[in-house]
Residue, then its C-alpha position, 0 to 999 in steps of 0.5 A: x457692434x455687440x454679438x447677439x449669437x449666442x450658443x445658449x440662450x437661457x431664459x429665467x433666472x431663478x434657481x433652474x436658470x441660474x444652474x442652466x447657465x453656470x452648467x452650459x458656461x462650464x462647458x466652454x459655451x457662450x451664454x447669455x441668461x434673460x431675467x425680466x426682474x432685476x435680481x437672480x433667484x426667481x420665487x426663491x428671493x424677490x418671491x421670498x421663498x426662501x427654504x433651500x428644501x431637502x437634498x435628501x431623502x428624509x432617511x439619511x442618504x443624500x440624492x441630489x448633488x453638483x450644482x443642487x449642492x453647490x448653490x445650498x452651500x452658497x445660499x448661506x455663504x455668511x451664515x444661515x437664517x434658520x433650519x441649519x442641519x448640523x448632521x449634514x454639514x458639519x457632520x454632527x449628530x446622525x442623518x436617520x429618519x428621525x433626524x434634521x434632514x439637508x435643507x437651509x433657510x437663507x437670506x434672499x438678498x445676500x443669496x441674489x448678490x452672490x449668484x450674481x457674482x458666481x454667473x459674471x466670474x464664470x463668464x455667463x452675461x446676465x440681461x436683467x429687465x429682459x424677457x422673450x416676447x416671441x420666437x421664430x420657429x424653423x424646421x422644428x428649431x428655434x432660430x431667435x428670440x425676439x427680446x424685451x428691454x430698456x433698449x426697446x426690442x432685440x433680436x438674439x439667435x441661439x443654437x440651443x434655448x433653455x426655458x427656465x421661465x417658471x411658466x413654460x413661456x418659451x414653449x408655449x411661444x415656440x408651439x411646443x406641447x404644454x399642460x397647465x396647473x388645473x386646480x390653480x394657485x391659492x394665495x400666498x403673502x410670506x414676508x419678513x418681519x423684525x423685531x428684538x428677536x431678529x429678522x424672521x420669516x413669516x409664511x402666511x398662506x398655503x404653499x402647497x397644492x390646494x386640494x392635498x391633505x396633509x396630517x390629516x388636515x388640508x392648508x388654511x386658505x387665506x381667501x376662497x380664490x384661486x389663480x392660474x398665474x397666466x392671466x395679467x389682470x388676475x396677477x395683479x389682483x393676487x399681487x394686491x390682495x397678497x400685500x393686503x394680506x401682509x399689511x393685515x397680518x403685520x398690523x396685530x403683530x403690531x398690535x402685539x409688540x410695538x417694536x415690531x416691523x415690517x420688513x420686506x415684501x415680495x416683489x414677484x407673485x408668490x404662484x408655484x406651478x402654472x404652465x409645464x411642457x408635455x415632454x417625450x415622457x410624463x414622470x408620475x408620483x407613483x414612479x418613486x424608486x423606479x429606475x430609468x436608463x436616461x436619468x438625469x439625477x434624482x430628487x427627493x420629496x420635500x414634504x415627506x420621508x422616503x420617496x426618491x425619484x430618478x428623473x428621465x431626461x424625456x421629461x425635459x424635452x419634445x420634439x416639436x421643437x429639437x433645440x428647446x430643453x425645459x427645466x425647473x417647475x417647467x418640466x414633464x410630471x403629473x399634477x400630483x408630482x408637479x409640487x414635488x418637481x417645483x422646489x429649489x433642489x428639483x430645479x436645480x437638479x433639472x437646470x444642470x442637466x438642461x444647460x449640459x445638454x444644451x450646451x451639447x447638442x441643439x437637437x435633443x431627440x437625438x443627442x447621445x444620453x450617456x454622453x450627457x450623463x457621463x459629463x453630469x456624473x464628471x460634475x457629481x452628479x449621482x443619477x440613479x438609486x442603486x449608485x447610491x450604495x455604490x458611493x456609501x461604500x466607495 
């Protein structure tokens, strides 16, 4: 008879599941990781987002590590699509303020398989077609997750849940506080094209929060339309709007070279931030460069130079349910700092330290944050700002 009890459940598998799961495994746990698609990496693979952005701060100190690392050197295992910093992994050139910071382009596909076979080697069990469609709550905990499949319906139980849904699911099912994205999601429609250049990324559409101006201009709009994420009907509407879009597009790069073709579309919707929990904490956009005393890590901002942000580990919690830890675009911050807090760095950042306290305690308001940072920093973690002179120097 199988074993549906688990230690950790995990729940998403894009890039904060993924690094929730490796970090609870590693620490000798039993893990299972749900993921309703059937290929690892969330937005930044079926979604065809695929710019693995900055572990640095723009003026040449890296902030992010562990895993947030391991998973960039991963992601271009058999080479680089585009973006590949000399100066940070073959240490060519300098790392100023003027130079090519630390991110990658990769290739969705290669990076699904690879993260794949890192999950199953270190012993995590992956559940694909799989996704939680209720939860039951008993003195403030999760007690078991009711899961969809193939199979029909399925009980698990878990001392401990990580929700790395991207929408905040499991919360919002368990009755925990949550916020939504009140400006709402813009069409995107980026896909992949070839021609006798290659095979080549094209980001058609905004990808950054609507209203925000940037170089003294606000993003193109594709269409005057904006979506919440959280609504099927409308999810389906942006999903056929989105391949209009591409299908318009493709069609005049046609128009202009007959060689070119179409090559792969997205498979999920390409929606940023939708749904995060209200946490013991809310991290601000003006708190850069702030010290925390439960930092869990630190992200840089990926659309400019400069700013760093410690990451408390409030934000990945509340304590209306003790044994539920949120991570990824899920976590606590404000609306500005949400499209900082959504990419694959702060993700990953996010999910280690949410699958190493899961794997810990299943009760987060009480479970010792030096002990927790001791095991991040055991993995190469840095957790605060002022560590960083300490290690340039060490």
């Amino acid at each position: 008879m199988e074993n549906y009890t688990y230690d950790v459940a995990v729940c998403g598998g894009g890039f904060a599941g993924i690094c929730a799961a490796l970090a609870a495994v590693r620490q000798g746990k039993r893990v299972v990781l749900f993921e309703k698609e059937y290929m690892l990496g969330g937005l930044g693979t079926a979604g065809l987002v695929t710019i693995y952005l900055p572990l640095c701060d723009g003026m040449g100190r890296q902030v992010s590590f562990g895993i947030a690392e391991e998973l960039l050197k991963l992601s271009i295992t058999y080479g680089a699509e585009d973006r590949y910093p000399e100066n940070w992994l073959d240490g060519v050139g300098t790392r100023t303020e003027k130079d090519p910071r630390y991110l990658v382009q990769y290739n969705p596909q290669l990076f699904a398989i690879l993260a794949e076979q890192l999950l199953l080697r270190e012993g995590v069990d992956i559940m694909y077609g799989s996704y939680v469609t209720d939860v039951t709550v008993e003195a403030k905990k999760i007690t078991s997750l009711t899961v969809h499949n193939k199979s029909g319906k399925t009980l698990y139980c878990a001392k401990s849940v990580v929700d790395a849904t991207g929408d905040c699911d499991i919360a919002h099912l368990a009755g925990a506080p949550t916020e939504t994205f009140k400006q709402g999601n813009v069409l995107a429609a980026w896909y992949y094209f070839a021609d006798e250049n290659g095979y080549q990324l094209k980001m058609l559409g905004a990808s950054d929060t609507p209203d925000e101006e940037r170089n003294g201009k606000t993003t193109k709009k594709l269409i005057d339309r904006r979506f919440s994420g959280l609504d099927g009907k409308e999810l389906s509407e942006q999903t056929a709007l989105s391949h209009a879009e591409i299908l318009k597009n493709f069609l005049a790069k046609r128009e202009e070279n007959k060689h070119t073709q179409l090559a792969t579309i997205p498979t999920i919707p390409q929606i940023r931030m939708t749904r995060r929990i209200a946490g013991e904490y809310t991290l601000s956009h003006t708190e850069m460069h702030q010290y925390f005393e439960d930092s869990i890590g630190m992200v840089s901002n990926w659309k400019k130079r400069g700013p760093v942000y410690e990451v408390p580990f409030r934000t990945l919690y509340s304590g209306a349910v003790k044994n539920l830890i949120a991570a990824g675009r899920c976590t606590s911050v404000n609306e500005t700092l949400w499209d900082v807090m959504r990419v694959i760095p702060c993700c990953a950042v996010t999910g280690e330290a949410a699958g190493t306290a899961a794997a810990m305690s299943d009760d987060f308001t009480a479970l010792d944050v030096k002990e927790l940072q001791s095991a991040l920093v055991a993995r190469g973690v840095v957790l605060h700002e002022s560590d960083l002179e300490e290690r340039a120097h060490g």
